[in-house]
C-alpha positions in Angstrom: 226.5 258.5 135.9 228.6 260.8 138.1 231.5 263.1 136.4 235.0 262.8 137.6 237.8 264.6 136.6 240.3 262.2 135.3 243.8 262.0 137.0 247.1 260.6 135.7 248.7 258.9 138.5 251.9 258.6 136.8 254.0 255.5 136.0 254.4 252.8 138.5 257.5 250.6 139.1 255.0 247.8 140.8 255.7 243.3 140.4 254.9 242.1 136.7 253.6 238.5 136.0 257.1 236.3 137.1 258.6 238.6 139.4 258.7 237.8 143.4 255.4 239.3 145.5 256.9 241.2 147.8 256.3 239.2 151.2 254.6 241.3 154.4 252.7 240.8 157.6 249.8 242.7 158.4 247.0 242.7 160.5 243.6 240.7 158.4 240.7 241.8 159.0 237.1 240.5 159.0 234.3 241.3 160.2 234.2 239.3 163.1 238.1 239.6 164.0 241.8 240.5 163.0 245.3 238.7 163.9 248.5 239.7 161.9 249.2 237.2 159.4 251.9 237.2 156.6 251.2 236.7 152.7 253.5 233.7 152.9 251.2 231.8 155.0 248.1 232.7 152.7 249.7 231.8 149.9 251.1 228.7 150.6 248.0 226.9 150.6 247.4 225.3 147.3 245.9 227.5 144.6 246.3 231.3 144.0 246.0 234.3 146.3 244.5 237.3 144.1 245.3 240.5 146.3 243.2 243.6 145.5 244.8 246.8 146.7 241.8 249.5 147.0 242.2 253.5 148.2 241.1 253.8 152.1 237.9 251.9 153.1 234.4 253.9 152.5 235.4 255.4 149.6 234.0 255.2 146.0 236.6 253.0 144.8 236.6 250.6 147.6 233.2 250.5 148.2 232.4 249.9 144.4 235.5 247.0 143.6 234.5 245.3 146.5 230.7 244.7 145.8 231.4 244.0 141.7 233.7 241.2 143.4 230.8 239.7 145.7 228.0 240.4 142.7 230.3 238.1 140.5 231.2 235.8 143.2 235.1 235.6 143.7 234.7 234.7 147.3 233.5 231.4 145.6 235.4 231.3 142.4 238.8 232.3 143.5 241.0 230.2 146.1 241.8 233.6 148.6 241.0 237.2 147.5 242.1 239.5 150.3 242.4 243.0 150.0 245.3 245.6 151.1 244.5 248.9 151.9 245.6 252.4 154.0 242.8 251.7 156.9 242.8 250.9 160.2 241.6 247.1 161.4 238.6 249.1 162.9 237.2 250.9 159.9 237.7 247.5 157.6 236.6 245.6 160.2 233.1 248.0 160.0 232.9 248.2 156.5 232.6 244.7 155.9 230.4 243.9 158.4 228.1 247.3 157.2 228.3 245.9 153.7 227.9 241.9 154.4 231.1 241.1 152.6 232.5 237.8 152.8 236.5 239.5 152.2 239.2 239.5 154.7 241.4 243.0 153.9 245.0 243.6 155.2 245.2 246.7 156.9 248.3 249.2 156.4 247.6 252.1 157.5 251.6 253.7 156.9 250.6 252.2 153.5 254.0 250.4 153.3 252.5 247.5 151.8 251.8 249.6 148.8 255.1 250.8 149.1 256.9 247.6 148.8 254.7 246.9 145.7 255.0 250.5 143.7 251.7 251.4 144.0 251.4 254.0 146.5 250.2 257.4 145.4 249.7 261.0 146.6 246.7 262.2 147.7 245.7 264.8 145.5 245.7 267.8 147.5 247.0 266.4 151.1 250.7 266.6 151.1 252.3 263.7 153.2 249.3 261.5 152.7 249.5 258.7 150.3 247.2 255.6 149.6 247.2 252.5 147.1 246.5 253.3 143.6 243.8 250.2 142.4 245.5 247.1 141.8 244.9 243.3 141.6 247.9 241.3 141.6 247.3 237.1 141.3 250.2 235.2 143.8 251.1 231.6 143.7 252.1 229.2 146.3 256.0 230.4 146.2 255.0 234.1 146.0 255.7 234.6 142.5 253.4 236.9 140.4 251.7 235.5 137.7 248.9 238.3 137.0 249.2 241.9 137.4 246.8 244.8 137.0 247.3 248.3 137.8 245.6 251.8 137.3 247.3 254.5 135.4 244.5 257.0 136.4 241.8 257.8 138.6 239.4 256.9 138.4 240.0 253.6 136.5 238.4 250.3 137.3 239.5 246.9 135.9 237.8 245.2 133.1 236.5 242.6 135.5 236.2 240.2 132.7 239.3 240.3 131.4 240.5 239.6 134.8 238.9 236.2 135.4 240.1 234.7 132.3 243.7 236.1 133.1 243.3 234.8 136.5 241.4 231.7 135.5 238.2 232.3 137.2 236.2 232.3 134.2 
């Protein structure tokens, strides 16, 4: 198992279970296409939108959140799970086509989306460049939160089962 040094990424001021998601339009991604396409619209189909917020494409985090949510099948299990991250449509769309995921990502590279959530952090070390700390946030039909997870430090994944009985994908 490889070392990391732990990192406290410092309180976060992101949507709890009840508040309002904030709403955004983005470019998502595949790995065939993109076209922008606003959370409203993905969540008002019936069921829940789980959002996964990951650090930029190809990197540890990403890379390992997004296959422990194909190995446990929440393409199938879940209504929509779409991801958010600080890449550009080009590198998601090549990641998930490298990897054979089934995921469509939003792609904000400013990282405003993470902004509008609370979730944005620092990059250790590169002044002026920030990127979303890991998050899963569950969304219903009227963009209200009803699930919320968050990292306090990094590296720190979710307990995956925990998640799908909080989001009801058990």
């Amino acid at each position: 198992m490889p070392e990391f040094d732990v990192v406290d990424l410092g309180p976060a001021s992101h949507p709890e279970s009840g508040d309002d998601a904030p709403e955004f339009t983005r470019p998502l991604v595949t790995d065939e296409f993109w076209a922008d396409r606003a959370l409203s619209e993905l969540a008002g189909d019936d069921g829940q939108t789980i959002l996964v917020f990951t650090p930029m494409i190809g990197s540890f985090a990403a890379t390992y959140v997004w296959s422990e949510l194909l190995e446990r099948d929440w393409d199938e299990r879940a209504d929509r799970v779409v991801g958010v991250t600080a890449s550009t449509p080009y590198a998601i769309s090549d990641f998930l086509a490298d990897n054979d995921l089934p995921f469509a990502i939003f792609a904000d590279p400013a990282n405003d989306v993470a902004e509008a959530y609370g979730i944005a952090h620092d990059l250790d070390g590169m002044e002026g460049l920030d990127e979303p700390r890991l998050a899963v946030f569950a969304v219903d039909d009227d963009l209200t939160v009803t699930e919320a997870w968050v990292a306090t430090d990094w590296p720190e994944f979710p307990d995956y089962d925990d998640l799908e009985a909080r989001f009801d994908l058990a």
